[in-house]
C-alpha positions as CSV (number, residue, x, y, z in Angstrom):
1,X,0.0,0.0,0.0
2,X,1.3,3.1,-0.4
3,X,1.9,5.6,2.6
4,X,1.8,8.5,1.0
5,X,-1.5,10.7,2.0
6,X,-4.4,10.7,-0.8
7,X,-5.1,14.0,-2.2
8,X,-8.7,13.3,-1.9
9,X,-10.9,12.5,1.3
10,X,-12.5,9.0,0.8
11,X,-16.0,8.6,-0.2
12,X,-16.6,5.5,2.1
13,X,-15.8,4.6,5.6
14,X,-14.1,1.5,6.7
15,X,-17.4,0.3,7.3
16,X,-19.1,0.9,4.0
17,X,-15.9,-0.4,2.3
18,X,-16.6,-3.8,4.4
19,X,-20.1,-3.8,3.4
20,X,-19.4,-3.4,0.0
21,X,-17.5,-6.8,0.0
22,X,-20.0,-8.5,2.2
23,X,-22.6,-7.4,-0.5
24,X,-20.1,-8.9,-3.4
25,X,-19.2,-11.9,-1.1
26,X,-23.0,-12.5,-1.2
27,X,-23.7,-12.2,-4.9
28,X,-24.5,-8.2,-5.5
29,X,-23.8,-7.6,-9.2
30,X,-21.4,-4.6,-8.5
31,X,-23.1,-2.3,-10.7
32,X,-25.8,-2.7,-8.1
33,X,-23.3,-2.2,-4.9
34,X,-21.7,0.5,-6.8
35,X,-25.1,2.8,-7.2
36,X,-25.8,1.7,-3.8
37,X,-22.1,3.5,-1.9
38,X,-21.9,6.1,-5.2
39,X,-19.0,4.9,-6.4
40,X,-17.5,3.5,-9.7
41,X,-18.2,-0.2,-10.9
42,X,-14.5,-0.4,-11.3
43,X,-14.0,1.1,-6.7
44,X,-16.4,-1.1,-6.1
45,X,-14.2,-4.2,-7.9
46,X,-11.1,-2.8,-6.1
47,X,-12.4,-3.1,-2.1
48,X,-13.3,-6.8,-3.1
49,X,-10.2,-7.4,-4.5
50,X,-8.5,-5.8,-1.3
51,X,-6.8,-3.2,-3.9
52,X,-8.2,-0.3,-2.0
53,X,-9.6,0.0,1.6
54,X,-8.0,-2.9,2.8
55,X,-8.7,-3.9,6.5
56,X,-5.6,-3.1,8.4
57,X,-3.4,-6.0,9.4
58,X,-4.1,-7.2,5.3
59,X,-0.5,-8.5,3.8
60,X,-0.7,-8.8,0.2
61,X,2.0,-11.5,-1.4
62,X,2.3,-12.2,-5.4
63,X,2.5,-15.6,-6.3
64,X,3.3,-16.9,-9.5
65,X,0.5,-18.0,-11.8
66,X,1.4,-21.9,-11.2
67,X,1.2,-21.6,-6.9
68,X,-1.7,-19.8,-7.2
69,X,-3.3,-22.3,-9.5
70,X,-1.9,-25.1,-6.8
71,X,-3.2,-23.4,-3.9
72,X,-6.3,-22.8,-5.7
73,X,-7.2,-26.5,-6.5
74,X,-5.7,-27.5,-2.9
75,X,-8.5,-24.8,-1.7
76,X,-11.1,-26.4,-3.3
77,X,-11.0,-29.7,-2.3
78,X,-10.9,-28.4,1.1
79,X,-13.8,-25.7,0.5
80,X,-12.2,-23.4,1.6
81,X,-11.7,-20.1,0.0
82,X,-7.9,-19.8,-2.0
83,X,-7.1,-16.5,0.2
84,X,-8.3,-18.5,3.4
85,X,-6.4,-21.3,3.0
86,X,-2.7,-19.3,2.0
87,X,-3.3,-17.1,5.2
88,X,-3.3,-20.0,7.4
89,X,-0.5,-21.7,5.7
90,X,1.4,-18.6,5.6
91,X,0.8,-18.3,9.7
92,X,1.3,-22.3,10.0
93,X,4.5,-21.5,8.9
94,X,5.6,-18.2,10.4
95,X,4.5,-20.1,13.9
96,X,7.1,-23.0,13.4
97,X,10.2,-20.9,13.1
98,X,12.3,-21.0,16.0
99,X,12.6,-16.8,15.9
């Protein structure tokens, strides 16, 4: 993220910003969550994609197209959702390091 200060106040609160990806999590076309907050189809795709108003504490790693596709298929046969299932391995690992 970057820490430089926006030139612009933002147009939703933390809140609204974690509506908005409840909504999406739920189904809500986001041309329909985007009237609804105001805001751009394209914002709207951004907070769900945890591009813009990220919660704080919300690490973002790049993997290379082959992990993700691995983690992804791992994910599904556990049901569990692909961003789910690298946080806990990523804390799974960070937990058995002798620091």
């Amino acid at each position: 993220m970057n820490s430089r200060p926006h030139p612009f106040a933002a147009k939703l609160s933390p809140g609204q910003a974690e509506e908005v990806r409840r909504l999406r999590a739920n189904g809500a076309p986001l041309a329909e969550i985007a009237g609804r907050f105001g805001i751009a189809k394209s914002s709207a795709c951004r907070i769900t994609k945890l591009k813009a108003h990220a919660p704080a504490g919300t690490l973002r790693v790049a993997l290379p197209e082959f992990e993700w596709a691995l983690l992804a298929e791992l994910a599904e046969d556990g049901e569990v959702p692909a961003e789910t299932l690298a946080a806990d391995l990523l804390v799974e690992m960070l937990r058995s390091r002798a620091w």
